[in-house]
Phi, psi and omega in degrees: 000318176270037208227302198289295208312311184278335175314305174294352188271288180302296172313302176327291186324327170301303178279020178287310176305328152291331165263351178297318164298334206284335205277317198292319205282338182270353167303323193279313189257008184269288163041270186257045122084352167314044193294311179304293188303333196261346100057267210261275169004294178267028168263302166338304183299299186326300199298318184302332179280307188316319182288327187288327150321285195299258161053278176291344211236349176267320192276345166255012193277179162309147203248006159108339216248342191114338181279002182061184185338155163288084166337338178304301194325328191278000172276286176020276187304317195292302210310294170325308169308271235279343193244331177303272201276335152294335201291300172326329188268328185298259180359272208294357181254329159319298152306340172288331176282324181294354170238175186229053162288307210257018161249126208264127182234000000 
């Protein structure tokens, strides 16, 4: 069990620099005030997260035997959170920076 735990450790860790970018870019656009997009952004990311949530949460469920869930599922679940849905956000917000619709002078 404490073998998974640094394992899930290890993944957050992996995915800090991809949320460090999705945190930044969204400080810069709650910023100028760009709310609406970013919205539709973390809606995108959500709809884009969910089958792999559902994934997860099918491929870890109870294993039949009484022991209740696969402890793996919680690396699963990180992975997924740190590589879906930041990824989804990093994307959808990225493209958004890369243009200057949303800066206001």
């Amino acid at each position: 069990m404490r073998g998974l735990f640094l394992l899930a450790m290890l993944v957050v860790a992996v995915g800090q620099p991809l949320a460090a970018y999705v945190f930044i870019l969204d400080g810069v656009l709650i910023g100028a005030e760009d709310v609406r997009y970013l919205a539709v952004a973390s809606l995108i990311a959500l709809l884009g997260y969910l089958p792999g949530l559902l994934a997860v949460g099918w491929a870890s469920g109870p294993s039949g035997t009484g022991a209740g869930p696969d402890p793996a599922g919680f690396v699963w679940l990180w992975a997924a959170y740190a590589g879906l849905f930041m990824g989804m956000r990093g994307l959808t917000l990225g493209l958004r920076a890369r243009r200057d619709v949303w800066i206001r002078t």
